[in-house]
MARVEX-75747 format. One line per 4 residues: number of its first residue (from 0); their letters; for each residue z, y, x of N, C-alpha, C, O. Coordinates in pm, whole numbers. Each point is the difference from the previous one (the first is absolute). Layout:
BEGIN
NUM = a = Z Y X Z Y X Z Y X Z Y X  ...
REM end
This chain:
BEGIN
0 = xxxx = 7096 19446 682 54 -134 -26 119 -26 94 -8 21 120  113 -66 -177 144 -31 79 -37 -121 72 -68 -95 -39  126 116 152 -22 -146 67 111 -112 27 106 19 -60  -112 -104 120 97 -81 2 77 43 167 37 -103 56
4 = xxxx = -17 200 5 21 -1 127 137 143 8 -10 119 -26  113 -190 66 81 164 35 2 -14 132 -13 -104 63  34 251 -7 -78 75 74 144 48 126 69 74 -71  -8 -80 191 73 29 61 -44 71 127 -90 -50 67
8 = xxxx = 151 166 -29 -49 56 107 101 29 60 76 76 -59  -39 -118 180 97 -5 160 -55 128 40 -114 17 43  210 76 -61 -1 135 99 95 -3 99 55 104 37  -23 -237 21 140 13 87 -60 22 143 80 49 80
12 = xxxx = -182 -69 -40 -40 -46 136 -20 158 53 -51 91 -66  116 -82 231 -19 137 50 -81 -28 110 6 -106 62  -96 215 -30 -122 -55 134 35 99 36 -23 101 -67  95 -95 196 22 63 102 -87 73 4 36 114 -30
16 = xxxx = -193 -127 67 -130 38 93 -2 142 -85 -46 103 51  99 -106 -183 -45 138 -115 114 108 32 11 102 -70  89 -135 201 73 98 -3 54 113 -89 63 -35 -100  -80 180 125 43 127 -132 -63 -29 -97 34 39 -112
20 = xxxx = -132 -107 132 -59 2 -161 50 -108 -138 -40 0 -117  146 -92 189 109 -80 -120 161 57 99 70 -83 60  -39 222 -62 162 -9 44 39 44 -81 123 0 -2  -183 58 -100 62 29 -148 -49 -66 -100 23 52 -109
24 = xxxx = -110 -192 106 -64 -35 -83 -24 -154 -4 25 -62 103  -63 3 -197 -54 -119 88 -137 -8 -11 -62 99 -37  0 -210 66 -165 -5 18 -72 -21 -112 -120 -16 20  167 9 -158 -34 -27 -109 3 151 -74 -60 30 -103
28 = xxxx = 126 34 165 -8 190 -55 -94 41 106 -17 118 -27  -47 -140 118 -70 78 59 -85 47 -42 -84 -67 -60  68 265 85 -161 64 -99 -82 -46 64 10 -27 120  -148 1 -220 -104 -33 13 -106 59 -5 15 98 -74
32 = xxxx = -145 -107 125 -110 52 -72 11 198 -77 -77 43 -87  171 24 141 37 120 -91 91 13 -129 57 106 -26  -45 -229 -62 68 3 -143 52 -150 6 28 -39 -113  -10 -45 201 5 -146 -43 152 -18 87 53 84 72
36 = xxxx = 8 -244 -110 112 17 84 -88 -207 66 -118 -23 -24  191 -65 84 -115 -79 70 16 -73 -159 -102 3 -69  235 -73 5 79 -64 -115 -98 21 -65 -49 -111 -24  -28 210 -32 -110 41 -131 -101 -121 10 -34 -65 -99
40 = xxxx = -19 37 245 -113 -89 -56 12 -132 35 -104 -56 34  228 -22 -34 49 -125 -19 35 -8 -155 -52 -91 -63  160 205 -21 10 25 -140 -96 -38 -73 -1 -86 -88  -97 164 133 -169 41 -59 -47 -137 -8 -25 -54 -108
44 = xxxx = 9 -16 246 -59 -136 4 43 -63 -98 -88 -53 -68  249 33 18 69 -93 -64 -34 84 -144 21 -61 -104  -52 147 99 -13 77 -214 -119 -58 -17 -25 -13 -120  -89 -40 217 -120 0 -26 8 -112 -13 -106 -57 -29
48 = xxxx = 206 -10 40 -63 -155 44 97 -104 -163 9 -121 -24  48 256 -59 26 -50 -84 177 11 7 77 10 -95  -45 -17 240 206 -2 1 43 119 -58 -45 105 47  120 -100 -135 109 38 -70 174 -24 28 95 39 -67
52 = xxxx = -98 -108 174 135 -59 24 82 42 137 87 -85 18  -85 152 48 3 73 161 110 48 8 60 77 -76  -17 -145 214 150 1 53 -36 108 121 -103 -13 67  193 115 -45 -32 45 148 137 -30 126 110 54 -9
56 = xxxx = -134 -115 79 104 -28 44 47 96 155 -51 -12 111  171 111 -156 17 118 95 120 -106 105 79 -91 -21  -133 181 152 103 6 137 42 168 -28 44 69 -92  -82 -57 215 78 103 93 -91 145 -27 -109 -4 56
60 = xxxx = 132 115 -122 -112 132 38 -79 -7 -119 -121 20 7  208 -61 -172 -98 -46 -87 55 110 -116 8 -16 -122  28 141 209 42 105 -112 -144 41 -69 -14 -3 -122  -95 42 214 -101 119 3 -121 -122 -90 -84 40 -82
64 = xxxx = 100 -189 120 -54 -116 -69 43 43 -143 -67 83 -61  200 -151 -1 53 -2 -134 -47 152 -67 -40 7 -116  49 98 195 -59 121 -114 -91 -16 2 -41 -36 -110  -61 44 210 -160 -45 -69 1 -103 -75 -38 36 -112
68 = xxxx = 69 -173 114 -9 -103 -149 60 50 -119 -43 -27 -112  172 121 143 5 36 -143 77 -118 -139 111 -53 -10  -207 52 -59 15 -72 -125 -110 -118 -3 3 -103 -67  -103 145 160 -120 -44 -12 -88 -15 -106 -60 -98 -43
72 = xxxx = 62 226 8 -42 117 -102 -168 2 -7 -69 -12 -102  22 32 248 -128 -30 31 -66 -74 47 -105 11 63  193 -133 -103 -72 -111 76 -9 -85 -147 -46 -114 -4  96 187 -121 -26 -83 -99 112 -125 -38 6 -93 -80
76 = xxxx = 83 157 196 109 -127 3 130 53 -27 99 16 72  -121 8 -190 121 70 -94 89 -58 -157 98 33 -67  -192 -123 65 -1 -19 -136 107 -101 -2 63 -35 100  -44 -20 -245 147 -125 -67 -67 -126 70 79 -88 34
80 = xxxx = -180 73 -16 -61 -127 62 -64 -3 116 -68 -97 36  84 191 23 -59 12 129 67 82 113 61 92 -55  -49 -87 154 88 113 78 9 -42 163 -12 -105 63  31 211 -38 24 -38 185 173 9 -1 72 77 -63
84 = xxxx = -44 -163 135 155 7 23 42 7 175 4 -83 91  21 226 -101 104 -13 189 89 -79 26 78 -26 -91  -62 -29 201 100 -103 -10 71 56 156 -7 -63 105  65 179 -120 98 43 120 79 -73 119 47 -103 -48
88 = xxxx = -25 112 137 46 -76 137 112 -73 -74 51 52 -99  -18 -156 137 145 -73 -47 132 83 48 -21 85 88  97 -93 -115 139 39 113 80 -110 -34 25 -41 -113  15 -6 226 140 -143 -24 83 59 61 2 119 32
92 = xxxx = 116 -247 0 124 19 73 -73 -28 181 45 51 102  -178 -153 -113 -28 17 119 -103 37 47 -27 -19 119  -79 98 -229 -60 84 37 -32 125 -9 61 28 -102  -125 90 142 -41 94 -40 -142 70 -85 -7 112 -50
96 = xxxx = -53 -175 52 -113 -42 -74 -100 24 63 -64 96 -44  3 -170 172 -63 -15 131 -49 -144 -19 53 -98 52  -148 97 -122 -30 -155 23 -84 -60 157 -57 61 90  75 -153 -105 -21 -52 139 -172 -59 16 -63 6 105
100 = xxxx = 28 -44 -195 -156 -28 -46 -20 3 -156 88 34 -79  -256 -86 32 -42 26 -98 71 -123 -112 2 8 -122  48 -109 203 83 -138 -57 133 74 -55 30 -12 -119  36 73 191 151 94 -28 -43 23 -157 25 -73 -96
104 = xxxx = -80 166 98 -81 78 -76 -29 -34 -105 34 71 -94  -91 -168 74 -58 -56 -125 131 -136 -19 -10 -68 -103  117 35 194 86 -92 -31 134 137 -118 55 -28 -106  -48 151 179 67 94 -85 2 3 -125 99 -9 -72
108 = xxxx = -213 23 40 -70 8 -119 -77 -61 -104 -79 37 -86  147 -181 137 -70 -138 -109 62 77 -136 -49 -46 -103  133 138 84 -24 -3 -162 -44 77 -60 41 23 -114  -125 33 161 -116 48 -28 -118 -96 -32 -54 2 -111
112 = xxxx = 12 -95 219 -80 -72 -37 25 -143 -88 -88 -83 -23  250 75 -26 23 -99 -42 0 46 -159 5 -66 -104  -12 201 129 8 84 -173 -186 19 -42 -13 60 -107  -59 -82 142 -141 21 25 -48 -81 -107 86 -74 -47
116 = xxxx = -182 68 3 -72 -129 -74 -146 -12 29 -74 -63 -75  35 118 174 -162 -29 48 15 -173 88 88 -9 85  -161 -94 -108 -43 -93 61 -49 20 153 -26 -104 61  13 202 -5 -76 -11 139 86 184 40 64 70 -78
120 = xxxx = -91 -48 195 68 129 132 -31 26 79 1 -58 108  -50 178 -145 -68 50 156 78 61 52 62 76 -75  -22 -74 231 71 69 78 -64 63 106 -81 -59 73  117 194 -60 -111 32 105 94 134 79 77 84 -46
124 = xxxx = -124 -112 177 108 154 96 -96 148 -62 -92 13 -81  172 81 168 -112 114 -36 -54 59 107 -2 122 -10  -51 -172 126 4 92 128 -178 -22 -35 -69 27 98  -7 -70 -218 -170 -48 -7 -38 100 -141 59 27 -105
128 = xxxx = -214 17 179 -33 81 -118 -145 -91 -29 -76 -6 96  32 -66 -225 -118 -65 0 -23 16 -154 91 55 -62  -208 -100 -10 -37 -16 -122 9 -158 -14 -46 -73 88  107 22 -202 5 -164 -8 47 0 -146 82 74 -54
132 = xxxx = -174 -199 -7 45 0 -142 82 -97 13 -42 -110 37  152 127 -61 143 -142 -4 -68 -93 -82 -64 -88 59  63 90 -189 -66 -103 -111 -116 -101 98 -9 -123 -2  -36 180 50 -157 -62 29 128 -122 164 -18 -120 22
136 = xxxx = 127 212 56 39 -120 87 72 -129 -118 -13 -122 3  64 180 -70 74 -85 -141 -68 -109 -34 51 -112 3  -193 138 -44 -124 -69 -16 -39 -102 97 -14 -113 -47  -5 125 158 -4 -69 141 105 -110 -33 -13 -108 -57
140 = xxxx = 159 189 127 117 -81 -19 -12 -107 -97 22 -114 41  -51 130 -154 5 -107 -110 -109 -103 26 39 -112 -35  -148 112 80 -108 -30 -5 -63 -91 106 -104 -65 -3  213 81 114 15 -72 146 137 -23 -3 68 18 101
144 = xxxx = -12 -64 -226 85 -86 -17 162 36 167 84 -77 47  -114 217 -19 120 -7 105 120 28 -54 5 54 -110  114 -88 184 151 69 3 0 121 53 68 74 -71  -117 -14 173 -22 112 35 -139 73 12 -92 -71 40
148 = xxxx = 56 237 -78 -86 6 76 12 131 76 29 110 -47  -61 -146 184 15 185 58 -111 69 11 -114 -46 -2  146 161 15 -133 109 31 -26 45 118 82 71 59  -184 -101 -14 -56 65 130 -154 42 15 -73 -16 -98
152 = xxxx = 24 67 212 -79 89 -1 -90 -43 155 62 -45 97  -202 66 -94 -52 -44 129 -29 186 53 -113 6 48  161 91 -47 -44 84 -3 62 62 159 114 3 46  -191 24 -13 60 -23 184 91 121 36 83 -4 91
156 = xxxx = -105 111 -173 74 150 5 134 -16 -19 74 79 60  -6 -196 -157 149 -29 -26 83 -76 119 121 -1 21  -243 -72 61 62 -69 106 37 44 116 -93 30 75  214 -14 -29 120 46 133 19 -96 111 58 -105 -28
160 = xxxx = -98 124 152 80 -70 99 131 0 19 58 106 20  12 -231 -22 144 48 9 73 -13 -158 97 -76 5  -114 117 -107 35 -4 -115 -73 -71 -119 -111 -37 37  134 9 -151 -41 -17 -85 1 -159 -55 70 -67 76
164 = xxxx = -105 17 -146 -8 -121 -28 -135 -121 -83 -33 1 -119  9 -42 169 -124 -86 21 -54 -148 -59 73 -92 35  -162 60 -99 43 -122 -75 -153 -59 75 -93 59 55  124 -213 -88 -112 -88 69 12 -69 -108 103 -45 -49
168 = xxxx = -252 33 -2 -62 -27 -186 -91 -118 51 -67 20 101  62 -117 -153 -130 -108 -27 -112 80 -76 -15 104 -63  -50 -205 102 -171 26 -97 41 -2 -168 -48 71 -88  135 -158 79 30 -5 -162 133 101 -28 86 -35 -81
172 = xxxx = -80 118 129 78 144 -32 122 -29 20 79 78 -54  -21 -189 130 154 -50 14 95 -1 131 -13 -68 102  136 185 -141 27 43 114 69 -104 83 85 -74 -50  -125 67 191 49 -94 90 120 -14 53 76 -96 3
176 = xxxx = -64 268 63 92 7 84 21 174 -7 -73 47 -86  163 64 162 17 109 9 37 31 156 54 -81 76  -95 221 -39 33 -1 102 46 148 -5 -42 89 -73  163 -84 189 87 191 -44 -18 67 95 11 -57 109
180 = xxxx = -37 174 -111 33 113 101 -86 -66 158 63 3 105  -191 -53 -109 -69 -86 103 -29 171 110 -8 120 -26  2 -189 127 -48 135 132 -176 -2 -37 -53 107 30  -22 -189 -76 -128 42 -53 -11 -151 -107 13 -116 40
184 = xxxx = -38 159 -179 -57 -80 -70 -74 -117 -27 -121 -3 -21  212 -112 21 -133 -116 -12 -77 -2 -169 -121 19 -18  206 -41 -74 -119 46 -69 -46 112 -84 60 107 3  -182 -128 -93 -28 121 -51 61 82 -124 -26 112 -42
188 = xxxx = 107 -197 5 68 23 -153 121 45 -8 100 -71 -1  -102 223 -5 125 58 -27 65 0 -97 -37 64 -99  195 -164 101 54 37 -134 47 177 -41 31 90 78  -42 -88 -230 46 116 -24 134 -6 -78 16 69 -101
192 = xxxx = 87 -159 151 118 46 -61 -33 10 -160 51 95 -61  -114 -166 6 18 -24 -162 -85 -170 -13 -97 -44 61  188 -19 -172 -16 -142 -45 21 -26 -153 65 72 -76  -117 -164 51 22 16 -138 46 -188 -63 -74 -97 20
196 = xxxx = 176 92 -76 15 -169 -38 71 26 -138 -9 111 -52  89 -226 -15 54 -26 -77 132 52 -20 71 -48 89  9 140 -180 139 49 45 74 -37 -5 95 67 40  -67 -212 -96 78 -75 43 29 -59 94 110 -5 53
200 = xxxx = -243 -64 -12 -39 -49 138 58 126 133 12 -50 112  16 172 -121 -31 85 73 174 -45 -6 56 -77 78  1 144 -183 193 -23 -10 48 -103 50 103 14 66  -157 -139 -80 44 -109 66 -25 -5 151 64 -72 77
204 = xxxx = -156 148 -43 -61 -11 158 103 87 47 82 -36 85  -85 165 -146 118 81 59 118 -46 52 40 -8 116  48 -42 -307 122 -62 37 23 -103 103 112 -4 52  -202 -80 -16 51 -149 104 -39 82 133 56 -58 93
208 = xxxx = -133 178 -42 -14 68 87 99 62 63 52 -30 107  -25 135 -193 142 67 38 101 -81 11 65 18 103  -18 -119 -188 101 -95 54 -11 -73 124 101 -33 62  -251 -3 -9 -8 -36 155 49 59 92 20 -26 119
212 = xxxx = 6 133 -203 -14 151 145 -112 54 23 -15 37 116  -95 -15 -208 -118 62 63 20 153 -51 104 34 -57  -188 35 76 -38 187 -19 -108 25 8 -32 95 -71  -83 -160 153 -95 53 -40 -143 -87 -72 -41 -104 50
216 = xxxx = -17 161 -159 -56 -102 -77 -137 -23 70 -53 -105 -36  -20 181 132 -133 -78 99 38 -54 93 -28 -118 20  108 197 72 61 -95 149 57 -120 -66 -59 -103 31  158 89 -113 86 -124 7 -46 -90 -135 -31 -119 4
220 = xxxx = 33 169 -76 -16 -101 -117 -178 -55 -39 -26 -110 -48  -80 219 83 -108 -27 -51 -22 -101 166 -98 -74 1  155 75 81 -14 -60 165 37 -144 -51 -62 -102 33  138 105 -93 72 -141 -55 -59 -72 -80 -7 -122 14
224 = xxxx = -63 206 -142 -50 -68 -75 -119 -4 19 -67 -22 -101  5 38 213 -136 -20 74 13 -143 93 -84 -89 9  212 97 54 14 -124 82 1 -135 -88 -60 -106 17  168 157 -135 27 -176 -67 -109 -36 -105 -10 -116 -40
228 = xxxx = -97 244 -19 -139 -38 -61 29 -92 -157 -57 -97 -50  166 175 9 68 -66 -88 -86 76 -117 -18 -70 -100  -38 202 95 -26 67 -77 -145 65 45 -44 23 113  -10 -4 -242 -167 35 35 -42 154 21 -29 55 -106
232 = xxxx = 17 38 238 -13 70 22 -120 50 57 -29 -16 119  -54 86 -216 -113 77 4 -7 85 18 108 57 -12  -239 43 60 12 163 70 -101 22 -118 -69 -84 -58  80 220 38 -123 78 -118 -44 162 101 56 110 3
236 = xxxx = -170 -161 62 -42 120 34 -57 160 -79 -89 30 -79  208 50 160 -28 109 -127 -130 63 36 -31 36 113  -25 -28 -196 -147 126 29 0 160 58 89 64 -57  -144 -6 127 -39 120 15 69 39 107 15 -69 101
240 = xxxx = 25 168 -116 65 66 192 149 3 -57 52 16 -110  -8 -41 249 160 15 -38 52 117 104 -59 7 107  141 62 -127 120 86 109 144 -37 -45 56 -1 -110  -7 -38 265 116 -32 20 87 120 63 -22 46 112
244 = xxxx = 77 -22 -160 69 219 17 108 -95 97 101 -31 -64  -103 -12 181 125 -61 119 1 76 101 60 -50 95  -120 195 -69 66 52 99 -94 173 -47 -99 24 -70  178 52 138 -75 123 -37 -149 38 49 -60 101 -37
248 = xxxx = 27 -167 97 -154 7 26 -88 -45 -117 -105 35 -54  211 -142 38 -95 -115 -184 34 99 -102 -44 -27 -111  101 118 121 18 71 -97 -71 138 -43 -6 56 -109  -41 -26 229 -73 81 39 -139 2 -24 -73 77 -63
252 = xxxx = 51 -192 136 -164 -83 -11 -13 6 -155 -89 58 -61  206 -136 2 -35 -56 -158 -15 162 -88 -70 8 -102  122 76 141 -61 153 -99 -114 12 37 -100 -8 -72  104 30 204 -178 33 16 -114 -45 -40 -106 54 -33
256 = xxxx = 165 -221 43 -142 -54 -13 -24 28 -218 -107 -26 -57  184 58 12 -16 25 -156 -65 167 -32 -12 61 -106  -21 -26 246 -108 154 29 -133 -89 -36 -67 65 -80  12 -180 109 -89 -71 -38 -32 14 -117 109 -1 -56
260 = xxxx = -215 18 -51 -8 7 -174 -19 -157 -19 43 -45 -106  -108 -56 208 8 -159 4 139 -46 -21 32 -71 -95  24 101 159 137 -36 -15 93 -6 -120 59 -97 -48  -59 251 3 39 27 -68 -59 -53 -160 91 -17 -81
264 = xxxx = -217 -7 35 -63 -46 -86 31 -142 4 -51 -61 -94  105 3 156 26 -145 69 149 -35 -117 8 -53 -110  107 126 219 92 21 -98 36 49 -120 60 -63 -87  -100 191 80 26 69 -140 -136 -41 -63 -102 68 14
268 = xxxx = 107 -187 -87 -112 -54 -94 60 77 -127 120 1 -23  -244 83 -82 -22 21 -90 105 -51 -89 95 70 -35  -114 -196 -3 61 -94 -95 122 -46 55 45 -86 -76  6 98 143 124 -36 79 74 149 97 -23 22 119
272 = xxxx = 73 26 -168 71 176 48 101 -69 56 25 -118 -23  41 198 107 102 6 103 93 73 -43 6 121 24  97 -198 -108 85 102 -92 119 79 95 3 -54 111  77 144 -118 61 72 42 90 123 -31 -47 95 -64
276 = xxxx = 167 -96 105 77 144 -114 -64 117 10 -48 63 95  61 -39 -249 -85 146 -6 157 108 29 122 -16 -9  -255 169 61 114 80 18 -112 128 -52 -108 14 57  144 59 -150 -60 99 -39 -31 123 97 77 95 11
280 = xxxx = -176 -105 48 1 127 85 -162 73 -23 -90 -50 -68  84 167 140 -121 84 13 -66 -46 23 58 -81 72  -202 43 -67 -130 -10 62 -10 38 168 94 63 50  -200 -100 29 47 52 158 -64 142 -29 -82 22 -89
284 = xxxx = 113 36 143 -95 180 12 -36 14 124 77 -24 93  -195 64 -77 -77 38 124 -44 130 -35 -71 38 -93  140 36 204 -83 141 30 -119 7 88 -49 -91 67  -5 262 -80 -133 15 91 -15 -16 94 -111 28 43
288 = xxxx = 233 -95 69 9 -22 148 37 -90 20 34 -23 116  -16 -111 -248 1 -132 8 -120 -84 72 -119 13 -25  156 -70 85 -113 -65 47 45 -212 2 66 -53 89  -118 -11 -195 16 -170 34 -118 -51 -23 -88 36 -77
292 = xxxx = 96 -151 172 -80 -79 60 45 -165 -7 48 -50 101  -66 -27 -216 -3 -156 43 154 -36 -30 52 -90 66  28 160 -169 143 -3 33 36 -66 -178 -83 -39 -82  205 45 70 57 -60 -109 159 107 -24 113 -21 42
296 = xxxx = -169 140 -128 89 76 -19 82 16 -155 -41 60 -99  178 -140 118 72 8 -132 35 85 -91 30 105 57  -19 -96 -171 97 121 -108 59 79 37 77 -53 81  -49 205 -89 73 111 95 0 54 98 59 102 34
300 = xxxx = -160 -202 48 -50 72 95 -45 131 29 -51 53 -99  54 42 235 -74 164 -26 -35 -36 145 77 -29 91  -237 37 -90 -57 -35 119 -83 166 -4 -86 37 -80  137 30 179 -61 75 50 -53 14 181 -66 94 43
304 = xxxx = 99 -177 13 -76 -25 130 -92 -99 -36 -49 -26 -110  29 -38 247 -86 -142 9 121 -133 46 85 -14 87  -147 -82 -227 12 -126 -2 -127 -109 58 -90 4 -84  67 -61 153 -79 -119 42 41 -124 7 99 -12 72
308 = xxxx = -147 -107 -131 26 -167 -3 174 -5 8 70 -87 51  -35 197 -109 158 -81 -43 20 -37 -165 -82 -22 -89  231 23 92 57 -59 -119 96 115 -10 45 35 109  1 41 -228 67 96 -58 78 -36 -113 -68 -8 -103
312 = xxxx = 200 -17 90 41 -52 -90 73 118 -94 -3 114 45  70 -137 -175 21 154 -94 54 95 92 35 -15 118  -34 118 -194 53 110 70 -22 87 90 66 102 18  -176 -143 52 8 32 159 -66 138 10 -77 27 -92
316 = xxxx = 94 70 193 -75 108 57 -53 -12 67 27 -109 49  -124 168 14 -85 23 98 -32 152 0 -76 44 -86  139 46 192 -53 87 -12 -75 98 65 5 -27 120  -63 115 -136 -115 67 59 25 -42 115 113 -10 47
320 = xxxx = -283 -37 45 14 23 170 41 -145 58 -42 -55 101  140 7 -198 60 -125 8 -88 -151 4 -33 -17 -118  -12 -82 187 -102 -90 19 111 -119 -1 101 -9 69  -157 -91 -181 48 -142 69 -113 -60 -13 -97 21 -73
324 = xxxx = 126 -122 176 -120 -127 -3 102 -113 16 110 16 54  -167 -163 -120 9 -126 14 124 -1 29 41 -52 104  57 124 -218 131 -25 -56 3 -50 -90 -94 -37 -71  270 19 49 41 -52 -126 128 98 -19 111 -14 52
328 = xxxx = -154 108 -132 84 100 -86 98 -64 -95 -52 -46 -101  200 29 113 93 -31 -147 56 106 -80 -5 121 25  74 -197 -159 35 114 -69 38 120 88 48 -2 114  -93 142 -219 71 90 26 -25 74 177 30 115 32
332 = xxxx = -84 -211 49 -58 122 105 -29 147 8 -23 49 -110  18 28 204 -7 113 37 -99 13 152 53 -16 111  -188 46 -126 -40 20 146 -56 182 8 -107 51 -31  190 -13 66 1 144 54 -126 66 27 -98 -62 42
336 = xxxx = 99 188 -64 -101 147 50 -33 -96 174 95 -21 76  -247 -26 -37 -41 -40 130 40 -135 65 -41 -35 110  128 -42 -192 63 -87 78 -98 -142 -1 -92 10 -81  95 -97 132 -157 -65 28 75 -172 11 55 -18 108
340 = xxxx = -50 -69 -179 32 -131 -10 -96 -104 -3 -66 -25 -101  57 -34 202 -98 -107 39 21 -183 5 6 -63 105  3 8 -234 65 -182 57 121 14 6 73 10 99  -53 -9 -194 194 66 -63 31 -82 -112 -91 -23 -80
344 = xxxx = 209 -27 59 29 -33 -101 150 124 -35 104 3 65  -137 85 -183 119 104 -21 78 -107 -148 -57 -21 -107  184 -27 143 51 -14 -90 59 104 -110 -7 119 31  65 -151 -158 47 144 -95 64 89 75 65 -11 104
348 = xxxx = -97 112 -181 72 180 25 -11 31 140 56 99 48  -137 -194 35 -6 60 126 -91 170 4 -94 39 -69  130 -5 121 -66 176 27 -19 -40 121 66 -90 52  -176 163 15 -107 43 137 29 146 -26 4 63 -106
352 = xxxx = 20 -15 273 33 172 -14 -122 55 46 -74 -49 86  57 156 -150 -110 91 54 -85 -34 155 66 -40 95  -159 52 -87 -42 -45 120 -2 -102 121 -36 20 116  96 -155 -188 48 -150 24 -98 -99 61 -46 -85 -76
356 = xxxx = 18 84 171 -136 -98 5 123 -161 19 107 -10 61  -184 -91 -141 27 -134 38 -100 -86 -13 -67 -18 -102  53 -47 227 -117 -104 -5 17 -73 98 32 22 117  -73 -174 -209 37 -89 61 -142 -89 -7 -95 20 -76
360 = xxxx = 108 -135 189 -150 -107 -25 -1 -80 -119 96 -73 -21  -192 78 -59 -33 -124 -87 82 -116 -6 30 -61 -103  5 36 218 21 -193 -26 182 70 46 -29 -13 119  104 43 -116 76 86 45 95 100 -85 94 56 58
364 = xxxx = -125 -28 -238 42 83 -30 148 46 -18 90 -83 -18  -68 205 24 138 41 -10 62 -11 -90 -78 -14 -95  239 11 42 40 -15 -100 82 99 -23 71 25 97  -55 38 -185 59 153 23 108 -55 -160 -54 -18 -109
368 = xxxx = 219 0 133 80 -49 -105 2 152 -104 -60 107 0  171 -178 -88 46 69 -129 22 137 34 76 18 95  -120 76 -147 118 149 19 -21 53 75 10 123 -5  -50 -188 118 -35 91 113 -106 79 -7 -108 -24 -55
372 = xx = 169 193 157 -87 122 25 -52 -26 164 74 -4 98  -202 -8 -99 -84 -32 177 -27 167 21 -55 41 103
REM end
């Protein structure tokens, strides 16, 4: 069933903390899980929830993004009445197409949303991986009669000292106040950078914004329209566990913990798949001196050493003698005759030479970039 909601996703935002792992990319292409990129299960959320209408809105590092979306072929969002549309960096006379916040951003590109015909808009960043049926916040929204509603989460694993952003909710679900980037958290409700209102309501908020001079749409404008209480702003707590991929440790943590079969049964529900570009490849092959344990090994793979509690994404070797543990293997790897990788993250085509030990602590892992031979 089509819904009444189009669907926008901000890939502009860069988090430092993820270092090599967005200097060719941004955080919305990052591999996932072995076959996933993070973009698949925000898409996914929005196919399930009925949107047909999806804007992606590119910055900076959105080459390796746009070929995975494609046509949006597999997301079902291909068709004369339905489709995902990229909406590429601006270039002016005075800018370069660097927006300055998520307000820039969505002020660029009102015609997009002024060409739209859904009644209501969800906007949401991509640095969050969660399960949420949009329709069902849609439902809320209408139903508690708000102008806005945001999404947040009581889930204590998303919350940062020092970073992040924070909402203070009444008993009757109505947001009070916000608080940014606090040195420890007063309250429990993490926003997640997605809201959902009216799209008109949203164009008009934009336009008198940006003409103030504002840029960013939580610090300055949702700060504003919290102070003057002109407009009815509600929170919709999302259900289940969330990961926030903001620094390479969260990124790290967030593969592993999907070594869990809880986890994973959590997200990849039956009736709701985690769509993603297909790429025709081999089956993994394991020989007689393969040895895995607890791992998540992709298409093309040739595991002939030992794998333990990592993640293996297509392509990869492992060969004789060769041991990883509680990695994260990317496309196209190479780990050599003996060489021994421990709490690694190997980005693509990296090769390990013959007899290589790397190991690093758990909370700590290494990041080994593009191309490179260790």
């Amino acid at each position: 069933m089509k819904s009444n909601i189009v669907g926008l996703i901000f890939t502009g935002d860069r988090i430092e903390d993820l270092r090599d792992l967005i200097r060719n990319r941004s955080v919305a292409a990052l591999p996932m899980l072995g076959r996933y990129r993070l973009i698949d299960f925000l898409l996914s959320n929005m196919i399930h929830s009925g949107m047909h209408n999806i804007g992606i809105i590119m910055q900076s590092n959105y080459h390796s993004l746009m070929d995975h979306i494609g046509s949006g072929r597999e997301w079902d969002l291909h068709g004369k009445r339905s489709g995902v549309t990229i909406l590429p960096p601006y270039v002016s006379n005075t800018g370069g197409g660097v927006y300055d916040g998520m307000l820039d951003a969505l002020h660029s590109n009102l015609s997009f949303l002024r060409r739209s015909s859904e009644r209501y808009i969800l906007v949401t960043d991509s640095y969050m991986l969660y399960r949420v049926q949009y329709d069902e916040v849609c439902a809320r929204h209408i139903d508690t009669k708000a102008d806005i509603t945001l999404l947040y989460t009581k889930d204590r694993n998303v919350r940062r000292n020092g970073w992040g952003r924070y909402l203070n909710i009444d008993p009757d679900g109505i947001v009070q106040s916000m608080e940014f980037d606090p040195t420890i958290p007063h309250y429990p409700n993490t926003y997640m950078s997605a809201f959902l209102m009216r799209r008109e309501l949203l164009i008009d908020l934009v336009d008198r914004a940006v003409a103030a001079g504002m840029h960013h749409f939580a610090r300055e404008l949702l700060v504003q329209l919290l102070h003057e209480r002109m407009y009815k702003i509600a929170g919709y707590e999302c259900p289940g566990e969330i990961w926030s991929i903001d620094s390479v440790l969260a990124y790290y943590q967030t593969n592993m913990d999907f070594l869990n079969t809880k986890v994973r049964t959590h997200v990849f529900a039956a009736d709701r798949p985690i769509w993603t570009k297909l790429r025709d490849e081999m089956p993994a092959r394991y020989t007689s001196t393969a040895r895995v344990v607890n791992s998540l090994v992709a298409d093309g793979c040739v595991i002939e050493g030992t794998v333990e509690n990592s993640i293996l994404f297509r392509s990869v070797a492992v060969k004789p003698g060769a041991v990883v543990r509680n990695s994260i293997l990317m496309q196209d790897a190479l780990i050599n005759r003996n060489a021994e990788v421990d709490s690694c993250i190997l980005d693509k085509q990296t090769t390990v030479r013959e007899g290589t030990r790397i190991v690093a602590p758990r909370d700590f892992p290494i990041v080994i970039g593009k191309n490179l031979t260790i």
